[in-house]
C-alpha positions as CSV (number, residue, x, y, z in Angstrom):
1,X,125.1,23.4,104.0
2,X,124.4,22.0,100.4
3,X,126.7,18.6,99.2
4,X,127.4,17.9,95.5
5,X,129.9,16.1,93.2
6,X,132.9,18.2,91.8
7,X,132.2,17.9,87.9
8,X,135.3,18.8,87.1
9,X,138.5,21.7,88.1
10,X,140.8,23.0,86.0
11,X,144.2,24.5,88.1
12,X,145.2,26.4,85.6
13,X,142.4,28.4,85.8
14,X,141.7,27.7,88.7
15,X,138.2,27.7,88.5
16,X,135.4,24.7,88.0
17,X,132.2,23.1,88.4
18,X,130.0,21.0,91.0
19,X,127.0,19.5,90.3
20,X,124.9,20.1,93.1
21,X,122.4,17.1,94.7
22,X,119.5,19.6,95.1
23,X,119.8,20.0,91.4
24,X,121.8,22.9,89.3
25,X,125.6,23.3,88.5
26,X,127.7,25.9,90.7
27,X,131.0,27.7,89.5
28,X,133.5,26.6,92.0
29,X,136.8,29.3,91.9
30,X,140.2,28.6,93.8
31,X,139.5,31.6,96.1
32,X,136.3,29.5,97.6
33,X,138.5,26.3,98.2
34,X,140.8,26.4,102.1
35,X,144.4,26.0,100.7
36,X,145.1,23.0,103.0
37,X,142.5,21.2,100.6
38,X,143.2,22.7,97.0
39,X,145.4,19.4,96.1
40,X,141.9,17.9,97.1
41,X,140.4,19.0,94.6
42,X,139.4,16.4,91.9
43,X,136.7,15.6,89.0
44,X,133.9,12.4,91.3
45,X,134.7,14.1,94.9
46,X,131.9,14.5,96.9
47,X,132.4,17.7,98.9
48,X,130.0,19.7,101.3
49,X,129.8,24.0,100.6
50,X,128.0,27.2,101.5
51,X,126.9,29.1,98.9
């Protein structure tokens, strides 16, 4: 399990970027995201993921 800091998401596109704490930036798309926590996705939140 990695942690990082969305950089920023755009809906429309659904697609995005997290700055990972072990260094490096990962794409992040809306089909890697639960739908119960899409409308949790925001630019600053710190979030856990598998890659």
């Amino acid at each position: 399990m990695y942690t990082g800091t969305i950089k920023w998401f755009d809906f429309k596109n659904g697609y995005g970027f997290i700055d990972n704490d072990e260094g490096g930036i990962i794409l992040l798309h809306y089909n890697a995201v639960r739908s119960r926590d899409y409308c949790r996705v925001h630019s600053g939140r710190r979030i856990n993921f598998d890659i």
